[in-house]
TORNU-195660 format. One record per residue (C-alpha): residue in one letter; x, y, z. Coordinates in nm, 3 decimals, padded with zeros to 5 digits. Each point is the difference from the previous one (the first is absolute). Layout:
N
<site "A" <X Y Z>>
...
# end
This chain:
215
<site "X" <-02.794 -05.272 -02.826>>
<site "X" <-00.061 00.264 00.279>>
<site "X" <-00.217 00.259 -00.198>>
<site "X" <-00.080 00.360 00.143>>
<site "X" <-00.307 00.168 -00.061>>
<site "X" <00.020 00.353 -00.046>>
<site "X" <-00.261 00.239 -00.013>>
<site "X" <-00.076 00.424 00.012>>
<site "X" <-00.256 00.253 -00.012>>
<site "X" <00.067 00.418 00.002>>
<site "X" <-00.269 00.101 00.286>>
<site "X" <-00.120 -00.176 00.321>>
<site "X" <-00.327 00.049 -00.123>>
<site "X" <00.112 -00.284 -00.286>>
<site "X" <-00.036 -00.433 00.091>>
<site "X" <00.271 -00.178 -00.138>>
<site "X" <-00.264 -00.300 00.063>>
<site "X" <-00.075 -00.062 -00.396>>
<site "X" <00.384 00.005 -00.077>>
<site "X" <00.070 -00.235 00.277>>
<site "X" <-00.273 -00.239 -00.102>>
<site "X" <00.126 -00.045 -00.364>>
<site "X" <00.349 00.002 00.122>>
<site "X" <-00.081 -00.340 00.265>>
<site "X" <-00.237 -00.149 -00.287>>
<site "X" <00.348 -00.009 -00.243>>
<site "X" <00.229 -00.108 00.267>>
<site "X" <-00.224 -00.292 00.105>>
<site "X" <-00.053 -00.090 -00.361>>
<site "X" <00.339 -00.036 -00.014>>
<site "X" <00.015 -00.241 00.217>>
<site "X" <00.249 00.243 00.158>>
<site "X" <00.033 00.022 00.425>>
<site "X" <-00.168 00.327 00.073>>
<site "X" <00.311 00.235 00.163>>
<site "X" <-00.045 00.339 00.199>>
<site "X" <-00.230 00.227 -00.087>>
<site "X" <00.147 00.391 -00.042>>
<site "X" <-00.270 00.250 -00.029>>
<site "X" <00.064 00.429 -00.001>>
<site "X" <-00.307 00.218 00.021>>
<site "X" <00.020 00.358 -00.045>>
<site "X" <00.305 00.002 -00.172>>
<site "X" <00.047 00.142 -00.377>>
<site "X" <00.221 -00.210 -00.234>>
<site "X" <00.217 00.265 -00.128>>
<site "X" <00.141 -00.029 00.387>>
<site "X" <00.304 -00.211 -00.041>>
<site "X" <00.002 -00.112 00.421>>
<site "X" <-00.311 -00.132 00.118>>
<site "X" <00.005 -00.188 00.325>>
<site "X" <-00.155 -00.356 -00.122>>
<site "X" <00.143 00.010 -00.316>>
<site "X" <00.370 00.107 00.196>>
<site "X" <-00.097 -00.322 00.242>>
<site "X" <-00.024 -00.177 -00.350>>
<site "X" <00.322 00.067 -00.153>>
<site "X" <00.201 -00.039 00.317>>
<site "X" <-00.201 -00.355 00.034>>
<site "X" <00.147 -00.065 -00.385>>
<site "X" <00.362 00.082 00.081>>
<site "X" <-00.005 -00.270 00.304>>
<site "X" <-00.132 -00.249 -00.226>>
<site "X" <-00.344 -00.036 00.141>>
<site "X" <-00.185 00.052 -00.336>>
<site "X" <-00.002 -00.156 -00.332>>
<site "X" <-00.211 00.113 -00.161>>
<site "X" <-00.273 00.354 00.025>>
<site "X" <-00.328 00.039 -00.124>>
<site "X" <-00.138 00.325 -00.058>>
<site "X" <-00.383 00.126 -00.185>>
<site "X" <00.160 00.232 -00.261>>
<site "X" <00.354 00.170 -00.074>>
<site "X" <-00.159 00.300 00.169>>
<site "X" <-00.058 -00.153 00.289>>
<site "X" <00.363 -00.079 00.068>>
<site "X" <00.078 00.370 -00.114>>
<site "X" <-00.055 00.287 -00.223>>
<site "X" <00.364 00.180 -00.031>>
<site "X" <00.133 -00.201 -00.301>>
<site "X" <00.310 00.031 00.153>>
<site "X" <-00.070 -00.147 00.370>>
<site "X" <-00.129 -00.270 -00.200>>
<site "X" <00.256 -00.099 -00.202>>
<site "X" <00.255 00.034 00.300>>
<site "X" <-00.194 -00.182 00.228>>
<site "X" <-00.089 -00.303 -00.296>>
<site "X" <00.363 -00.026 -00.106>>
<site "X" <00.097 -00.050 00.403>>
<site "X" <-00.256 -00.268 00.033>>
<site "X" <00.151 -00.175 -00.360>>
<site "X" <00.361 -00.033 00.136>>
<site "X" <-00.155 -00.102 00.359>>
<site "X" <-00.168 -00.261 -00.238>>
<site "X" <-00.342 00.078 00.130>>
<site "X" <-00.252 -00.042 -00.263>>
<site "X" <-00.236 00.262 -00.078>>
<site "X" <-00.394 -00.031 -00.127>>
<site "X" <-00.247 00.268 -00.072>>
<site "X" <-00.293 -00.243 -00.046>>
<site "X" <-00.248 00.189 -00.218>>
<site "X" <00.284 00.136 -00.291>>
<site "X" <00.154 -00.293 -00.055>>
<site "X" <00.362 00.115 00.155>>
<site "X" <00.211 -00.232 00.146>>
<site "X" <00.359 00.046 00.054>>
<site "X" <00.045 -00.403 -00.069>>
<site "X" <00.313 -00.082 -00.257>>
<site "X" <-00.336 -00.198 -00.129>>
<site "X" <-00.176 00.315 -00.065>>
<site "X" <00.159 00.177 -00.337>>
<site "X" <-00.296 00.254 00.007>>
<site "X" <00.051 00.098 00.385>>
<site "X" <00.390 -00.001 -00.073>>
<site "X" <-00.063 00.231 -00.290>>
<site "X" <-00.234 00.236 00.126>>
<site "X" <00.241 00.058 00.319>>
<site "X" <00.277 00.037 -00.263>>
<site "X" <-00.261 00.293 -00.177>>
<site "X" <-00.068 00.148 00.330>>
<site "X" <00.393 00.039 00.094>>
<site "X" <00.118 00.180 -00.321>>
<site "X" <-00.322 00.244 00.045>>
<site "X" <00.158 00.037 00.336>>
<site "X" <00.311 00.063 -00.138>>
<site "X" <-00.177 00.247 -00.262>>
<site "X" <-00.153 00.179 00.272>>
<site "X" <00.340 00.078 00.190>>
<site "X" <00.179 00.109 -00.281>>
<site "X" <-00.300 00.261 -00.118>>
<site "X" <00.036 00.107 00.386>>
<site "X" <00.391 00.062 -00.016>>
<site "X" <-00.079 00.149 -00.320>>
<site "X" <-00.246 00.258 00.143>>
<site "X" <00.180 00.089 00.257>>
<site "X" <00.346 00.079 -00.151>>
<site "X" <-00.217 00.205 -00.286>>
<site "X" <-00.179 00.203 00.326>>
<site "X" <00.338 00.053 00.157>>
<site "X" <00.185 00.119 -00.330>>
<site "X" <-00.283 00.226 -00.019>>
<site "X" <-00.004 00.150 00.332>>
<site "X" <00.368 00.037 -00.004>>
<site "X" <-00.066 00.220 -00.354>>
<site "X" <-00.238 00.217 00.188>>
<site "X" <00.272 00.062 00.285>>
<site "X" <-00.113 -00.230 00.261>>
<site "X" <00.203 -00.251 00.195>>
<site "X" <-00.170 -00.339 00.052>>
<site "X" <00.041 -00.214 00.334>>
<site "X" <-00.177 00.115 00.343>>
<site "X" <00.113 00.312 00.150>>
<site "X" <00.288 00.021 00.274>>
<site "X" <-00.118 00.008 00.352>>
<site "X" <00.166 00.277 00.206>>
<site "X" <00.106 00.030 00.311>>
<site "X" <00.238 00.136 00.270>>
<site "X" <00.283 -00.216 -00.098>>
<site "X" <00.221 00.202 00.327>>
<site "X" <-00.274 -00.069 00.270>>
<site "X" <-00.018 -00.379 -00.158>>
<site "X" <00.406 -00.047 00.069>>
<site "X" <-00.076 00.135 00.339>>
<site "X" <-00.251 -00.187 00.097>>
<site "X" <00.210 -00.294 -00.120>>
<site "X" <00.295 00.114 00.203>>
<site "X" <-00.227 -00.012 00.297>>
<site "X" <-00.114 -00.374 -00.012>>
<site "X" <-00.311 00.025 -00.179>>
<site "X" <-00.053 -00.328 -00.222>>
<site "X" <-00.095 00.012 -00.324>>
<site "X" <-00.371 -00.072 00.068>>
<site "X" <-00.069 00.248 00.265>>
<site "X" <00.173 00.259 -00.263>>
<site "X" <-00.233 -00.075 -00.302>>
<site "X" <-00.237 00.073 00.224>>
<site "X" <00.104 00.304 00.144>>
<site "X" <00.062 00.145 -00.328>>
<site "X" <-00.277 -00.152 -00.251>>
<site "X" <00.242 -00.138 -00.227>>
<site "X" <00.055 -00.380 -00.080>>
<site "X" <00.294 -00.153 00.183>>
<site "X" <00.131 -00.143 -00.312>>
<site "X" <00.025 00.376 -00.160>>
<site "X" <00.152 00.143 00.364>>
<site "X" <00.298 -00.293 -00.062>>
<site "X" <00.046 00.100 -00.396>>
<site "X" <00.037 00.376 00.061>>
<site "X" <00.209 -00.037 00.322>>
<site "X" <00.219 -00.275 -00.126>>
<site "X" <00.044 00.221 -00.352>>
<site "X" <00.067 00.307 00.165>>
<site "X" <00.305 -00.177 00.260>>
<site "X" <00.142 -00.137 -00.319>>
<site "X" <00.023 00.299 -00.150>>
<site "X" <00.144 00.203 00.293>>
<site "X" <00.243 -00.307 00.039>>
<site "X" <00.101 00.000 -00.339>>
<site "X" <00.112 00.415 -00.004>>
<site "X" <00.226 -00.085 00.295>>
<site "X" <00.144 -00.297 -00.153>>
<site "X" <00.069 00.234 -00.340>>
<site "X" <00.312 00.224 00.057>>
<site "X" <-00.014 00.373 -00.125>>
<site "X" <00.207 00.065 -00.328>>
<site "X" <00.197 00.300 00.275>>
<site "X" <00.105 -00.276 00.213>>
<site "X" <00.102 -00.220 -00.282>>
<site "X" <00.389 -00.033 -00.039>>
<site "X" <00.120 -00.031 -00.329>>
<site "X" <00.275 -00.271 -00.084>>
<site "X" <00.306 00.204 -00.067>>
<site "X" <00.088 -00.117 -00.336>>
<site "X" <00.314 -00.157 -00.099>>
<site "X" <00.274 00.183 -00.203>>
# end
């Protein structure tokens, strides 16, 4: 079994030295063959993309890992979230997962690992429904106090934009010109041609003929 060894600290100023240590010690008490060693320093845990721990999951999707080793939950991360995504990845990948000194492991062996990660998801879930909660209560009340929720239009010289256009300019060299995201530039332009499209396309009621009806 190819087992990873995992370990983080927040600030460079921090050794990951004792955590490694331990980490080896259980591996080779194992009697398991000592894999790759993935180490970020510097990095918080509430950070969902770190590199070595990125270098780690990609390494798990190619089937290069069995099984990772980290110190403590924290260690792995800190946003319960992030950590349940990234655990539940690594359990249909069938990559084992141990933090040594709690007594997790994601092993179908392990019923206390298994339900502790089932604990941690519905918190997760908890937490994202208090969230959705909050919000829609925030934007009910801001719409109550005459306020309109969303960021605020970006404006801009929608006539100079067409010319531009007309002249050759690419999309890129106009978002620049004009400070506005190209992506917004398209939706305005592209709203504004269907619209002018659609009041030629719709003919007056003057120049509508009525059907002379049949006595």
């Amino acid at each position: 079994m190819r087992c990873a060894i995992y370990a983080r600290v927040s600030t460079v100023d921090q050794d990951c030295s004792m955590q490694l240590d331990e980490l080896r010690r259980y591996v080779k008490a194992r009697g398991w063959p000592k894999g790759e060693e993935y180490v970020d320093t510097g990095f918080s845990g509430t950070k969902a993309s770190r590199p070595e721990l990125d270098r780690l999951m990609r390494d798990a999707r190619v089937r290069r890992v069995d099984c990772i080793v980290v110190w403590k939950l924290d260690r792995w991360g800190r946003s319960l979230g992030n950590l349940i995504g990234s655990l539940a990845e690594l359990g249909g990948l069938g990559v084992r997962w141990i933090a040594t000194t709690q007594n997790i492991d994601t092993d179908e062996s392990n019923p206390t690992g298994r339900l502790l990660l089932h604990i941690m998801g519905a918190v997760a879930e908890f937490e994202r429904e208090m969230m959705r909660e909050r919000t829609l209560a925030g934007l009910a009340h801001a719409r109550s106090q005459g306020r309109v929720g969303g960021r605020p239009a970006r404006i801009f010289d929608r006539e100079r934009a067409r010319e531009l256009r007309a002249g050759g300019m690419s999309w890129r060299c106009l978002a620049g010109e004009l400070g506005i995201a190209q992506s917004s530039i398209r939706k305005v332009l592209a709203r504004d041609a269907a619209a002018v499209l659609s009041v030629h396309k719709t003919p007056s009621r003057k120049s509508r003929k009525r059907t002379p009806s049949k006595s």
